[in-house]
N, C-alpha and C positions, 0 to 999 in steps of 0.2 A: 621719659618725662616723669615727673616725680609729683605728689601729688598736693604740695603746696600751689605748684607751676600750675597747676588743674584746676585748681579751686581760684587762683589769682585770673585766670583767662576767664574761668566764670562768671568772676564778679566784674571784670571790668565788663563782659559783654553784658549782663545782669543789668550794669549801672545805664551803660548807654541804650538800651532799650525801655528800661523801666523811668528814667528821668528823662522822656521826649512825648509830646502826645502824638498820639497816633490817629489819624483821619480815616484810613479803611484797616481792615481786618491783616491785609498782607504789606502793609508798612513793616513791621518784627519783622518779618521774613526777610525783607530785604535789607531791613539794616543789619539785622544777623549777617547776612552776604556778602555786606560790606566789609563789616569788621572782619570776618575770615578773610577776604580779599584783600582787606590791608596788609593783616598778621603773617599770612603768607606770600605775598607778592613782591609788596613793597616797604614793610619797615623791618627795617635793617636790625638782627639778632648778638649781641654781646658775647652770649653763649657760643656763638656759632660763625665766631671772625668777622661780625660784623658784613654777612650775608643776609639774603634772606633762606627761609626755610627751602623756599622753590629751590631756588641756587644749590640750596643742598641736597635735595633730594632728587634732581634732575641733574649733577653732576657738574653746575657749572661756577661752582665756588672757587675752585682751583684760577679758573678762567677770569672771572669778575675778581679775584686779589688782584692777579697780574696784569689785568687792564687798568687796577688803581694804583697799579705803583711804578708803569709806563706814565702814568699822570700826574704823578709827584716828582718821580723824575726828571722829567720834562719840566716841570712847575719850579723846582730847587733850581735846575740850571735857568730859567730864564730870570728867576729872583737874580744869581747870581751876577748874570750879565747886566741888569738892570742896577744892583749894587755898585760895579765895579766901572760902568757909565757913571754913576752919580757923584760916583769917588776921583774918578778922573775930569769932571766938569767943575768940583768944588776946589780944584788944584788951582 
């Protein structure tokens, strides 16, 4: 990780802790938690195929491509059929 990437993770966590009020002492904390939670769980990396980190560090990147593109697959041929119905009903 290079250390623009470092300073860019900082500030956005920076921004979302410092623009919220906070009610008790361990609020930071946990939206600190949050935001790592997100970053690594569930939003999806450009850098990294469109994975998450987890995905990639626990080996299952490979696995989560090829479940998305059994679902595109699937998705193109049923567009298809759906096409090729709508073309033989407008005859």
């Amino acid at each position: 990780m290079t250390q623009g990437k470092i300073e860019r993770c900082h500030r956005s966590m920076k921004n979302l802790v410092l623009l919220q009020n906070h009610g008790y002492p361990w609020d930071p904390e946990q939206e600190i938690a949050r935001f790592v939670d997100f970053h690594n769980n569930q939003r999806c990396h450009e850098s990294l195929d469109n994975v998450t980190p987890a995905d990639v560090y626990f080996g299952r990147a490979k696995e989560v491509q090829s479940r998305r593109q059994e679902i595109k697959r699937r998705m193109l041929g049923a567009r298809r059929h759906q096409h090729s119905q709508s073309l033989c009903m407008a005859a």
